[in-house]
N, CA, C and O of each residue as an XYZ file, in Angstrom:
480
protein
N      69.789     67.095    120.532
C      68.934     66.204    119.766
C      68.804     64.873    120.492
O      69.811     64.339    120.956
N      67.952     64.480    120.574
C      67.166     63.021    121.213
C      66.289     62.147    120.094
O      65.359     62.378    119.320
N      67.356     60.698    120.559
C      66.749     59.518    119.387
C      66.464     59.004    120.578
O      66.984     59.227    121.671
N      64.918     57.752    120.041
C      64.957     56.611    120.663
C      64.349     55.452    119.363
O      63.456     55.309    118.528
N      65.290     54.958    119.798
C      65.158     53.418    118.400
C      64.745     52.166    119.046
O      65.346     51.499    119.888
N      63.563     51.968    118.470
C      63.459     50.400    118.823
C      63.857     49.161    117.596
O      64.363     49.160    116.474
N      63.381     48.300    118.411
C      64.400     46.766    117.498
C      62.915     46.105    117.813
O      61.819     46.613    118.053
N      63.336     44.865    117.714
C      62.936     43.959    118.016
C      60.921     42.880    117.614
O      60.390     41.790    117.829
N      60.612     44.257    116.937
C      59.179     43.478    116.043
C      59.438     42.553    115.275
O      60.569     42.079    115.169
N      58.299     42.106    114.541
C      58.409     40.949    113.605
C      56.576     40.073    113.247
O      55.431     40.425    113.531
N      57.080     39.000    112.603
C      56.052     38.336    112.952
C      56.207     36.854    113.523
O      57.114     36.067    113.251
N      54.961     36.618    114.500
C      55.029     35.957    114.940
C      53.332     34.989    115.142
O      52.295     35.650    115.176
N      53.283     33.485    115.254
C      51.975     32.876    115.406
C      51.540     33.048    117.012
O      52.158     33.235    118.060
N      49.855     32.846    116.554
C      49.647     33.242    118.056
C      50.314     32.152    118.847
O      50.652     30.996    118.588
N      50.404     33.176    120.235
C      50.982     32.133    121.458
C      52.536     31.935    121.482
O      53.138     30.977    121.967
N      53.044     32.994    120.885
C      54.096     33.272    120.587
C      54.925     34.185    121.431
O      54.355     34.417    122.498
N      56.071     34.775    121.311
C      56.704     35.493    122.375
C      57.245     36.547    121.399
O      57.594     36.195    120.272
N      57.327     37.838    121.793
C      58.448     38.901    120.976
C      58.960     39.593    122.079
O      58.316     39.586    123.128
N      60.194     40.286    121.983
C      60.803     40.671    122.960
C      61.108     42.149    122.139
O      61.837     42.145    121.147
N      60.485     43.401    122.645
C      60.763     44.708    122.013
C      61.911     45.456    122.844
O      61.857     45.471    124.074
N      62.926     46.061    122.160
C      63.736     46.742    122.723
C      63.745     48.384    122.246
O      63.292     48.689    121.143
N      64.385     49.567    123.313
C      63.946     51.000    122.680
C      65.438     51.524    123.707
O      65.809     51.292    124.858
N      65.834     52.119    122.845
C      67.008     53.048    123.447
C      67.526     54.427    122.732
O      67.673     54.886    121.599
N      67.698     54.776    124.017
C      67.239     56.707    123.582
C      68.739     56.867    124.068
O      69.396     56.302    124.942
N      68.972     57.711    123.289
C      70.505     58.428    123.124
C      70.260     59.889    122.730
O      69.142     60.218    122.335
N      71.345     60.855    122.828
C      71.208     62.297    122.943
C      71.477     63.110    124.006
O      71.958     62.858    125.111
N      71.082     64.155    123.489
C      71.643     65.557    124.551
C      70.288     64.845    125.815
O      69.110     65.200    125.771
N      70.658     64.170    126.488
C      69.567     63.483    127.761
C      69.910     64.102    129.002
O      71.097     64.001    129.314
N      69.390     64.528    129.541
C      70.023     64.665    131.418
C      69.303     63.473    132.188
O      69.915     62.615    132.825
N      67.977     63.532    132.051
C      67.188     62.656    132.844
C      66.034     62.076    131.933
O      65.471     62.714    131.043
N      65.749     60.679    132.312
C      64.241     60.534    131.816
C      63.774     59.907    132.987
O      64.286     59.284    133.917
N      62.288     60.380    132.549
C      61.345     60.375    133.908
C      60.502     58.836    133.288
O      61.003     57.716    133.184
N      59.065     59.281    132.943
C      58.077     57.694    132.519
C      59.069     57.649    130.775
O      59.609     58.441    130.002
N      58.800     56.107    130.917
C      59.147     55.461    129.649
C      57.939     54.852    129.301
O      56.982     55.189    129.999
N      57.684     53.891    128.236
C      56.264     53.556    127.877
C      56.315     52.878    126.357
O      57.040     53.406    125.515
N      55.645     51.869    126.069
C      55.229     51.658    125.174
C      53.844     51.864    124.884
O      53.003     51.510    125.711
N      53.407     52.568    123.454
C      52.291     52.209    122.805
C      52.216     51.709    122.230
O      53.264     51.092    122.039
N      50.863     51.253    121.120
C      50.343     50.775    120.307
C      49.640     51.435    119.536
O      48.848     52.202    120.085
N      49.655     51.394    117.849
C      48.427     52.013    117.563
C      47.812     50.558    115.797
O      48.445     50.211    114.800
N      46.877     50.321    116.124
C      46.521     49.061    115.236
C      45.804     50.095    114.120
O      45.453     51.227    114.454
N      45.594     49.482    112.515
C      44.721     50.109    111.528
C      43.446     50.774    111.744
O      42.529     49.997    112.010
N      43.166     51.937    111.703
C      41.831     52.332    112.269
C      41.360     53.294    113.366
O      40.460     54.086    113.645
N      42.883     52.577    113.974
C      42.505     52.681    115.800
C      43.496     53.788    116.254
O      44.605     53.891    115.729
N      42.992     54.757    117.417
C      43.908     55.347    117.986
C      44.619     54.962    118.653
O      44.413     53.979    119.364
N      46.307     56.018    118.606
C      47.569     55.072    119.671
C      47.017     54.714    120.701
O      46.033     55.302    121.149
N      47.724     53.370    121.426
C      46.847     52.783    122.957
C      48.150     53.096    124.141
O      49.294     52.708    123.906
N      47.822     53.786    125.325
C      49.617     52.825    126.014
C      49.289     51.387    125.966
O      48.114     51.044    126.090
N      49.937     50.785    125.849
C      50.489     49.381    126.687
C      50.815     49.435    128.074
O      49.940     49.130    128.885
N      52.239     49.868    128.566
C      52.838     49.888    129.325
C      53.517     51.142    129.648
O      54.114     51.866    128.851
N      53.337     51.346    131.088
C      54.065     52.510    131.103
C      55.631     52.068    132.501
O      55.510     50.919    132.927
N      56.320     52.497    132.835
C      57.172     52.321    133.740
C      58.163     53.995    134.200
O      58.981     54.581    133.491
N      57.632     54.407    135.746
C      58.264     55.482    136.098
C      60.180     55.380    136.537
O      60.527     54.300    137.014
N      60.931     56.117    136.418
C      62.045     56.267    137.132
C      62.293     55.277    137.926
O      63.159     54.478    137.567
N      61.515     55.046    139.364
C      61.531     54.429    140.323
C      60.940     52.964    140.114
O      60.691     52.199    141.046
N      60.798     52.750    139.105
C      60.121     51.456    138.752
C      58.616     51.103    138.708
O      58.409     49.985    138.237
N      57.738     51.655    139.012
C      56.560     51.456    139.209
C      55.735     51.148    137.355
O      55.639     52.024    136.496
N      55.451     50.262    137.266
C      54.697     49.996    136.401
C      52.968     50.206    135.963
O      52.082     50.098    136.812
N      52.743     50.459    134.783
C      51.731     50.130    134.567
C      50.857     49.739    133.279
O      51.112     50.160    132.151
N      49.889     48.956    133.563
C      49.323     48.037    131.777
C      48.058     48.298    131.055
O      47.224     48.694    131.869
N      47.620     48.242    129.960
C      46.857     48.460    129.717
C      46.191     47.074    130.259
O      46.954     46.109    130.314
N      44.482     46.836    130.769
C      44.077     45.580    131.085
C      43.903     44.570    130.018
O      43.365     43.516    130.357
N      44.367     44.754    128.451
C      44.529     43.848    127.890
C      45.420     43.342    127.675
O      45.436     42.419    126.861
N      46.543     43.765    128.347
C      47.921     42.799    128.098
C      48.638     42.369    129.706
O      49.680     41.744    129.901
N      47.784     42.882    130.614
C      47.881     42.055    131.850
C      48.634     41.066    132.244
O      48.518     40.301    131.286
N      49.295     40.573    132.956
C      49.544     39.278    132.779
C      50.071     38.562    131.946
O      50.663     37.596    132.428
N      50.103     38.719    130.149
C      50.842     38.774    128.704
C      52.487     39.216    129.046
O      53.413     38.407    129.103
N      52.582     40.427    129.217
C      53.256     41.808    128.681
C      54.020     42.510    130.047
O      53.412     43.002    130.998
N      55.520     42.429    129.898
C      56.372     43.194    131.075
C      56.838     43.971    130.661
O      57.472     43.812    129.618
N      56.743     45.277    131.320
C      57.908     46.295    130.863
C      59.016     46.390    131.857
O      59.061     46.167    133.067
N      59.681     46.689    131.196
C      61.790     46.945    132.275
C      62.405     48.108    131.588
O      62.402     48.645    130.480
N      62.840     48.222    132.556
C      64.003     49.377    132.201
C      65.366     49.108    132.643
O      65.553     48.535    133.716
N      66.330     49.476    131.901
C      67.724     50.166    132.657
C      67.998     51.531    132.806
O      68.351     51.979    131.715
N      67.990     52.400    133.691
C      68.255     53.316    133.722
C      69.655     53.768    133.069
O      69.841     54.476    132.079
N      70.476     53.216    133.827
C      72.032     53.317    133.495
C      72.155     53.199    131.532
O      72.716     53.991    130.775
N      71.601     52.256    131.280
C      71.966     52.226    129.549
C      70.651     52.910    128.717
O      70.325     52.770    127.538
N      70.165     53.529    129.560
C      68.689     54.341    128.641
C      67.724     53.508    127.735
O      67.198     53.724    126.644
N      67.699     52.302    128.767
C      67.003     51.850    127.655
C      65.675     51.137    128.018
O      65.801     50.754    129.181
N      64.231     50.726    127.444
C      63.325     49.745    128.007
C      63.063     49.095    127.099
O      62.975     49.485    125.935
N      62.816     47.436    127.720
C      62.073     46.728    127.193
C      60.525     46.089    127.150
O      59.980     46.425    128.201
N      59.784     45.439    126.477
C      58.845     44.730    126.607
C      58.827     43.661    126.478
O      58.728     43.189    125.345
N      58.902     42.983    127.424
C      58.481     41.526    126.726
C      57.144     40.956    126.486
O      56.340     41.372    127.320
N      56.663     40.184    125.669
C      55.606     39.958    125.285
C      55.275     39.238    124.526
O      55.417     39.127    123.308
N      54.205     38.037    126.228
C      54.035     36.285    125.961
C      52.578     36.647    125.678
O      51.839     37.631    125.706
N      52.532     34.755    125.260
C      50.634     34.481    124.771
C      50.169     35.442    123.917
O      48.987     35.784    123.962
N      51.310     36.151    122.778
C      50.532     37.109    122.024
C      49.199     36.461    121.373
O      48.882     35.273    121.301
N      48.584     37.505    120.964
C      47.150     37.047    120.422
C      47.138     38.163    118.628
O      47.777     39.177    118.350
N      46.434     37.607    118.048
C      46.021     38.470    116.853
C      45.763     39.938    116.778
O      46.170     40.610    115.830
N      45.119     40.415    117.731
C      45.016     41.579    118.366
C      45.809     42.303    119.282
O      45.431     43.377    119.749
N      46.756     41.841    119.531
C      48.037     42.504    119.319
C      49.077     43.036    118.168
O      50.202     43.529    118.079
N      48.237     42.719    117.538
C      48.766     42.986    115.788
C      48.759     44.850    116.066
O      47.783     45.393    116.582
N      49.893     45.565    115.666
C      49.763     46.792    115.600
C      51.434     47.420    115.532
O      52.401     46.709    115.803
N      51.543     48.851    115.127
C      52.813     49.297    115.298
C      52.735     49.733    116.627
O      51.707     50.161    117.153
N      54.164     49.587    117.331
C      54.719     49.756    118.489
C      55.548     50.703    118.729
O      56.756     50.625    118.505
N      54.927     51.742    119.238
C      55.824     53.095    119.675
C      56.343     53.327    120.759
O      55.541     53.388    121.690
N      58.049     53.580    121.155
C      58.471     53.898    122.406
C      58.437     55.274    122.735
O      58.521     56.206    121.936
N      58.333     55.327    123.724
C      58.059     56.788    124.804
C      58.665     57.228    125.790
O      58.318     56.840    126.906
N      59.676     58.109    125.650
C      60.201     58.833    126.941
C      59.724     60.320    127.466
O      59.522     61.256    126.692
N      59.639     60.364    128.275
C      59.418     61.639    129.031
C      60.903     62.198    129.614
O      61.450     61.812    130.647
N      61.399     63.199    128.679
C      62.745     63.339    129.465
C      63.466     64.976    129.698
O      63.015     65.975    129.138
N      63.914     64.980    130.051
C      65.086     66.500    130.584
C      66.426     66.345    129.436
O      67.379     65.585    129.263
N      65.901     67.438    128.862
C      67.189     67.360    127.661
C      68.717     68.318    128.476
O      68.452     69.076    129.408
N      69.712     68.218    128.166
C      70.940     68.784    128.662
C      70.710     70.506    128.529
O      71.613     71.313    128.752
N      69.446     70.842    128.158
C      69.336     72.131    127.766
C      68.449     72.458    129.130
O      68.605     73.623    129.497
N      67.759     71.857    129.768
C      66.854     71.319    130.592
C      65.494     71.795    129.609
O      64.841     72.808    129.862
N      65.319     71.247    128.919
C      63.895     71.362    127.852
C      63.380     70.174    128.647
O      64.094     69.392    129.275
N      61.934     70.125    128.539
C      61.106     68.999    128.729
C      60.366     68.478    127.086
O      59.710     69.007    126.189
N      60.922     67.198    127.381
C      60.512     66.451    125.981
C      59.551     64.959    126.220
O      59.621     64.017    127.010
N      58.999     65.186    125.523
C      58.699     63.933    124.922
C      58.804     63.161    123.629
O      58.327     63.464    122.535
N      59.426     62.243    123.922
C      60.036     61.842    122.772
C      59.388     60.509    121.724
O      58.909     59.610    122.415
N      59.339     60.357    120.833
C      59.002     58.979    120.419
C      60.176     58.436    119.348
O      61.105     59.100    118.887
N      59.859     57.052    119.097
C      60.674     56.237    118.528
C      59.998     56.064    116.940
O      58.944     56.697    116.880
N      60.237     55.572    116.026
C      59.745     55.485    114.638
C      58.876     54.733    114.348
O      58.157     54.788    113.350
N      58.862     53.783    115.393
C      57.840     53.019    115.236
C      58.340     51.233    114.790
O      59.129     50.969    113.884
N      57.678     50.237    115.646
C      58.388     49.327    115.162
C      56.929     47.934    115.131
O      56.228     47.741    116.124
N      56.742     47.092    113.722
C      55.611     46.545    113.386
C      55.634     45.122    114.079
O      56.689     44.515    114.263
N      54.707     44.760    114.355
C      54.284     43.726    115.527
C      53.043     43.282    114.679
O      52.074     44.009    114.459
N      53.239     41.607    114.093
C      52.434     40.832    113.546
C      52.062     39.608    114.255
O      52.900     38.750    114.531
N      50.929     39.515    114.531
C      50.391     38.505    115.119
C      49.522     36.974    114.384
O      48.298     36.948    114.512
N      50.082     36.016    113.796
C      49.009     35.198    112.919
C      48.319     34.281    113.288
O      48.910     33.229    113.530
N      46.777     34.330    113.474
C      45.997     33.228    113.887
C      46.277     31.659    113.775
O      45.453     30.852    114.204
């Protein structure tokens, strides 16, 4: 069995900072891409951010420049950080692993979801 829990939403005024955290525990051998999405009222999930094994990143072009993703490999875990929020960043925030379970299953996993308020 494979959890990944995030922390770290809330609300916040624009121009503000939140710092999201996601850590996956379980029968794990390996995880490959990690990732945050988004999905706002209405709207289908978005990535945000994605980040491979080897570090390579990548953003959606609206949070550019805003929005870092990191990882630790060693403690299974990634973060986002995320400056100059704007109103439209308003949305729930889903973490994402791509991983090798101890069974060697290929999973993808998500987190429960964690709410991200943005106020004009």
């Amino acid at each position: 069995q494979v959890q990944l829990v995030e922390s770290g939403g809330g609300l916040v005024q624009a121009g503000g900072s939140l710092r999201l955290s996601c850590a996956a525990s379980g029968s794990i051998r390996s995880i490959n891409a990690m990732g945050w999405y988004r999905q706002a009222p209405g709207k289908q999930r978005e990535l945000v951010a994605g980040i491979t094994s080897g570090g390579r990143t990548n953003y959606a072009d609206s949070v550019k420049g805003r929005f870092t993703i990191a990882r630790d490999n060693a403690k299974k875990t990634v973060d986002l950080q995320m400056n100059s929020l704007k109103p439209e960043d308003t949305a729930v925030y889903y973490c994402n692993a791509d991983l090798v379970t101890t069974g060697w299953a290929l999973l993808s996993s998500w987190g429960q979801g964690t709410q991200v308020t943005v106020s004009s």
